[in-house]
VEXKOLMI-767858 format. One record per residue (C-alpha): residue number from 1; residue in three letters; x, y, z. Coordinates in nm, 2 decimals. Layout:
<sites>
<site nr="NUM" rest="ALA" u="X" v="Y" w="Z"/>
...
</sites>
This chain:
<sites>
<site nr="1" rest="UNK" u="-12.81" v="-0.41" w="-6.09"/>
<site nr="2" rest="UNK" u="-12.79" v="-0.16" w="-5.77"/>
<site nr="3" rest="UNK" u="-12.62" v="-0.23" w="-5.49"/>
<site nr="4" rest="UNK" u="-12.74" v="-0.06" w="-5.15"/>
<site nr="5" rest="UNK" u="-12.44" v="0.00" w="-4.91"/>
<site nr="6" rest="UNK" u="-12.44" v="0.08" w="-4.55"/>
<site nr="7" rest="UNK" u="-12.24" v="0.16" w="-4.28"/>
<site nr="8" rest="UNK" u="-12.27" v="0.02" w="-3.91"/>
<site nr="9" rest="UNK" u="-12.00" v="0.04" w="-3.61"/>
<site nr="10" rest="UNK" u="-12.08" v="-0.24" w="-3.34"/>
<site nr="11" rest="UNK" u="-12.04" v="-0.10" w="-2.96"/>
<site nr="12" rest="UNK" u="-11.78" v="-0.35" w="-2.94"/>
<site nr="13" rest="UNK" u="-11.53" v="-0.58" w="-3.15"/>
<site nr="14" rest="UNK" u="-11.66" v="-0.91" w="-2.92"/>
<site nr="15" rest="UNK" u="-12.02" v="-0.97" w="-2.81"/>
<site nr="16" rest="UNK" u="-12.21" v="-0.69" w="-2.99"/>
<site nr="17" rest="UNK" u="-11.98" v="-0.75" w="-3.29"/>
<site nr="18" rest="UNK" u="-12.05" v="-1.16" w="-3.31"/>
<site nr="19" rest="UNK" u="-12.43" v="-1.04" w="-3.23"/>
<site nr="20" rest="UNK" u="-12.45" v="-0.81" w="-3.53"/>
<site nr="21" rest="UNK" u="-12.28" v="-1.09" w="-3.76"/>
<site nr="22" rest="UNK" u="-12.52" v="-1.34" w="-3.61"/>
<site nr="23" rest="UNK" u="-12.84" v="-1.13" w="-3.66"/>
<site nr="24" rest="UNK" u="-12.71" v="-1.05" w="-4.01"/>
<site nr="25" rest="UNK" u="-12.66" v="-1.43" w="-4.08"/>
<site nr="26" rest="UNK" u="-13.03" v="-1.51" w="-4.01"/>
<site nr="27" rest="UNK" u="-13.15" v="-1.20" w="-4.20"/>
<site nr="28" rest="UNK" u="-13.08" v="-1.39" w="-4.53"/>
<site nr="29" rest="UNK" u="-13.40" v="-1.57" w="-4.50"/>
<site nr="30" rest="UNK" u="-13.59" v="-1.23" w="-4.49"/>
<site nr="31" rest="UNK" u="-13.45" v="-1.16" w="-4.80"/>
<site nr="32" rest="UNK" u="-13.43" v="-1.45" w="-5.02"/>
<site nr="33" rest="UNK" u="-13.85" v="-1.41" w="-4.99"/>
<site nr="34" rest="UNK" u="-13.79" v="-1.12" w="-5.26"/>
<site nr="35" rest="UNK" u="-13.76" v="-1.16" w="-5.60"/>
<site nr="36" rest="UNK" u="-13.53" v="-0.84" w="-5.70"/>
<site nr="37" rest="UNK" u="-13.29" v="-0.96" w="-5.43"/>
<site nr="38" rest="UNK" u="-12.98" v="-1.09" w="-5.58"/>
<site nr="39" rest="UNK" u="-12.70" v="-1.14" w="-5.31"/>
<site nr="40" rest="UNK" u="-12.51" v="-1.00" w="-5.03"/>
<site nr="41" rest="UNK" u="-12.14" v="-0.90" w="-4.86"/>
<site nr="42" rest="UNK" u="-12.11" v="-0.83" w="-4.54"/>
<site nr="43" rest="UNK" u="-11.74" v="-0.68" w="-4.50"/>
<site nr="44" rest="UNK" u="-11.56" v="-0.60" w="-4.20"/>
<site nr="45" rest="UNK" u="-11.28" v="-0.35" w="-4.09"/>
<site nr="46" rest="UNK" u="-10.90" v="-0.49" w="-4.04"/>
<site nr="47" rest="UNK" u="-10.84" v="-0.21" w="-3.84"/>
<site nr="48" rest="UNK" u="-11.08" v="-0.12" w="-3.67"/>
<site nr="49" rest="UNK" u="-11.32" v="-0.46" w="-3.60"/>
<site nr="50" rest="UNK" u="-11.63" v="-0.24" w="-3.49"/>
<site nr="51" rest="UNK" u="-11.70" v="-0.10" w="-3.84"/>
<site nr="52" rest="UNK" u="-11.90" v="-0.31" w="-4.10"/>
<site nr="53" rest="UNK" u="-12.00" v="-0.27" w="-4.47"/>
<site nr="54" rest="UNK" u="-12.30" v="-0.42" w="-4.57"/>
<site nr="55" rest="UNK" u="-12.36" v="-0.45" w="-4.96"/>
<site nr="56" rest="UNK" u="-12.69" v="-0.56" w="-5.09"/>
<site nr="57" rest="UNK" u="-12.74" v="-0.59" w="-5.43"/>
<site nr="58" rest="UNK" u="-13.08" v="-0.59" w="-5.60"/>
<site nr="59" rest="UNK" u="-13.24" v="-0.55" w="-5.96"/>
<site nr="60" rest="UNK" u="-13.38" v="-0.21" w="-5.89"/>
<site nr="61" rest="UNK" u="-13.34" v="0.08" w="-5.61"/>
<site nr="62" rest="UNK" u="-13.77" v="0.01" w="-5.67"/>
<site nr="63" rest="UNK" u="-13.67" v="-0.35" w="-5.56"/>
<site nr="64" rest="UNK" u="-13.50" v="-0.26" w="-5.21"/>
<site nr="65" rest="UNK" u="-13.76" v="-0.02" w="-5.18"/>
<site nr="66" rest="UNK" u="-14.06" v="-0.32" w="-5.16"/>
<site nr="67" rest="UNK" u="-13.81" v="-0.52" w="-4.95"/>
<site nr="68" rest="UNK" u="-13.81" v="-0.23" w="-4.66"/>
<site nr="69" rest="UNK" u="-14.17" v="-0.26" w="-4.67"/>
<site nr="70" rest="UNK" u="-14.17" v="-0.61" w="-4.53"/>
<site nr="71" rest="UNK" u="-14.34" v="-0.71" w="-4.26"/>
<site nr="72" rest="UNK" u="-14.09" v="-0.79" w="-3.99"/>
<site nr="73" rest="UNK" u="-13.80" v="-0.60" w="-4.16"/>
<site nr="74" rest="UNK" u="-13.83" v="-0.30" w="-3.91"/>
<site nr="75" rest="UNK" u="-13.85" v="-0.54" w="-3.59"/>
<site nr="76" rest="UNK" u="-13.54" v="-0.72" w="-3.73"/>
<site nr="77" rest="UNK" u="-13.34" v="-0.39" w="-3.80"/>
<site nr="78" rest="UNK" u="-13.46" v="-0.27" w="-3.44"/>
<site nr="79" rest="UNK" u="-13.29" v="-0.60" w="-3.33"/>
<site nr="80" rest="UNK" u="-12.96" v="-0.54" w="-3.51"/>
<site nr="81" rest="UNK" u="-12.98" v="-0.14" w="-3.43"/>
<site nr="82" rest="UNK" u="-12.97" v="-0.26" w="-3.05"/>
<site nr="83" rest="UNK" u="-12.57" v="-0.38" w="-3.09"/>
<site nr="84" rest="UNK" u="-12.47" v="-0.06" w="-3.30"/>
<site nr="85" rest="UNK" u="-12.33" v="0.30" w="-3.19"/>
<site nr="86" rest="UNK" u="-12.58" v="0.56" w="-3.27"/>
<site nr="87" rest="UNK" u="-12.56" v="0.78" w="-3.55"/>
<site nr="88" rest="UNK" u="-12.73" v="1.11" w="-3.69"/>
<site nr="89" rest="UNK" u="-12.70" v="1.03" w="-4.04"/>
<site nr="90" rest="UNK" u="-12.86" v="0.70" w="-4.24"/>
<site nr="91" rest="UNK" u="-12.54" v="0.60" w="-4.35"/>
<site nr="92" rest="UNK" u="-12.67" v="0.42" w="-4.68"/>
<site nr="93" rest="UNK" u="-12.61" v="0.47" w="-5.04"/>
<site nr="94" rest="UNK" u="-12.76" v="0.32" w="-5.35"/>
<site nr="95" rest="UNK" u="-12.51" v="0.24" w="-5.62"/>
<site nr="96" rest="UNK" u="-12.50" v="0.13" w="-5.96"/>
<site nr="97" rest="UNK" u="-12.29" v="-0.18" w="-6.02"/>
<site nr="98" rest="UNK" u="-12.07" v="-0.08" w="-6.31"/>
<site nr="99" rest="UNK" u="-11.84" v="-0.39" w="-6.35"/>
<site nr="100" rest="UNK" u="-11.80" v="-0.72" w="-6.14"/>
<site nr="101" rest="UNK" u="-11.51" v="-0.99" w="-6.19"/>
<site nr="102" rest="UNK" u="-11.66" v="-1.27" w="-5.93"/>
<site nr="103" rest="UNK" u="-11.35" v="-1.45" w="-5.82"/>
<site nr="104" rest="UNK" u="-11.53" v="-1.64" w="-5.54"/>
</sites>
């Protein structure tokens, strides 16, 4: 299993934050229509309440890869991109998941 993490930094800790977390909310249905998806975090800074992690965890990197492809996952992270700061870099990683204790 991979995991694809992300960075994101709302423009503010009130509306555009709560806009992010609500966008990201109604993403799920998006990607419960692909089979290599297998669940999501979406983790948020103590300290600083603008910054967000978002881990998405899949079969394959091949299996993200098809889910970008979408139709209708552009326009959605066009939607979410409108409540972020803007960066230079793509501020996401793909990771192997090594070892996972789910205490949840």
């Amino acid at each position: 299993m991979i995991v694809v993490v992300s960075q994101a930094w709302t423009l503010d800790d009130g509306f555009h934050a709560d806009e992010y977390i609500r966008l990201y909310t109604e993403f799920l249905d998006f990607h419960l229509q692909h089979k290599g998806f297998r669940g999501r975090k979406l983790i948020r800074g103590v300290e600083d309440k603008t910054h967000f992690t978002n881990l998405r965890f899949f079969d394959s990197v091949q299996d993200y890869e098809e889910l970008i492809k979408f139709e209708g996952y552009g326009e959605h992270i066009m939607k979410l991109g409108e409540h972020l700061k803007p960066y230079t870099i793509n501020p996401k990683e793909y990771m192997e998941v090594i070892l996972e204790d789910d205490f949840s």
